[in-house]
C-alpha positions as CSV (number, residue, x, y, z in Angstrom):
1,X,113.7,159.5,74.4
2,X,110.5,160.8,72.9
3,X,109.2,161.4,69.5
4,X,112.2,161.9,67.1
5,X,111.2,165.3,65.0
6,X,111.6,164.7,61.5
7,X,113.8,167.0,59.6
8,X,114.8,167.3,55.9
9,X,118.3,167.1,55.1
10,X,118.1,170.8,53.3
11,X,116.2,172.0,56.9
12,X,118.9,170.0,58.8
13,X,121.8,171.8,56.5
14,X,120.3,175.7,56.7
15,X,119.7,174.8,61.1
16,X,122.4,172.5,61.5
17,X,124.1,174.6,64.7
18,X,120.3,175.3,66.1
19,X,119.5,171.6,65.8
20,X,122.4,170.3,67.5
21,X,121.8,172.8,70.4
22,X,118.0,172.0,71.0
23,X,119.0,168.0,70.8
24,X,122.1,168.7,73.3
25,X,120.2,170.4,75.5
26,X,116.7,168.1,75.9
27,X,115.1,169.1,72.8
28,X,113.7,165.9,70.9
29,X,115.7,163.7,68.9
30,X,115.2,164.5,65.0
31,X,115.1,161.7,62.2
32,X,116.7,162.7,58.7
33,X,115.5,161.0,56.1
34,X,118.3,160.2,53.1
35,X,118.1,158.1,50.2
36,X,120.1,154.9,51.8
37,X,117.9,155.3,54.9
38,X,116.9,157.1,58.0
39,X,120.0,158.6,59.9
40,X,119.1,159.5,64.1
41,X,120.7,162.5,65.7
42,X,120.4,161.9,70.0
43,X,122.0,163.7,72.9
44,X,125.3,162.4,74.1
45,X,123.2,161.6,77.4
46,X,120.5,159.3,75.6
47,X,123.1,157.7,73.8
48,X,125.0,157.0,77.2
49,X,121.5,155.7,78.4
50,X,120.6,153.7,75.8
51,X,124.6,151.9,75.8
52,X,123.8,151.2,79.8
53,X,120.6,149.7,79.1
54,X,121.8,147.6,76.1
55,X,124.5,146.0,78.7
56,X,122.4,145.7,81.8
57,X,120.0,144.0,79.2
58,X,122.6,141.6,77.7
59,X,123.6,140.3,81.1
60,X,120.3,138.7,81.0
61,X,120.9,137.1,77.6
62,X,123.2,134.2,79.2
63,X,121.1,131.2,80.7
64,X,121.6,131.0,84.6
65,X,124.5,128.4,85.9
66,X,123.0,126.5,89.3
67,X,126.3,124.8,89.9
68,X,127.4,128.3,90.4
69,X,125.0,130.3,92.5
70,X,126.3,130.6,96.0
71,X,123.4,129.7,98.9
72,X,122.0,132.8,100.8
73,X,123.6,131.5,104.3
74,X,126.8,130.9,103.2
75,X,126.8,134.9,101.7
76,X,125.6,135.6,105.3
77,X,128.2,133.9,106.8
78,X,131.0,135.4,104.3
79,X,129.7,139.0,105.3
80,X,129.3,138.1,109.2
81,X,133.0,137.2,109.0
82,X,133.9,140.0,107.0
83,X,132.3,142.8,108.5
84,X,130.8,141.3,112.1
85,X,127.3,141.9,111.5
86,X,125.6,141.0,114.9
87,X,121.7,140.5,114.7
């Protein structure tokens, strides 16, 4: 993503359109500071990427069952069936 630019909410207000474009098309993301906090403004494609990492990561999150895992062979044998993969 890169070092967000930081940008004044006046700055942001008089370059709003110009802002928008350089952040749409690869430009850095830009930080606006406001009194209830900091506000982020991202690309529709980092925001896509950081929603696909934040699932592939929460996959992760729930403990592994044993009882459940299937044994290599028997995948083997399942796709050998399947598909008649001669070695």
């Amino acid at each position: 993503m890169g070092i967000p630019k930081i940008t004044k909410q006046t700055d942001l207000r008089d370059n709003l359109y110009k802002t928008l474009e350089e952040v749409a098309t690869g430009g850095p993301p830009h930080l606006v500071p406001t009194k209830n906090g900091e506000v982020i403004i991202i690309s529709r494609q980092e925001y896509d990427s950081i929603l696909l990492e934040k699932e592939f990561l929460q996959e992760f999150q729930n403990p592994i069952k044993f009882e459940e895992l299937t044994e290599a062979s028997e995948v083997f044998k399942k796709l050998d069936k399947k598909f008649g993969f001669k070695k």
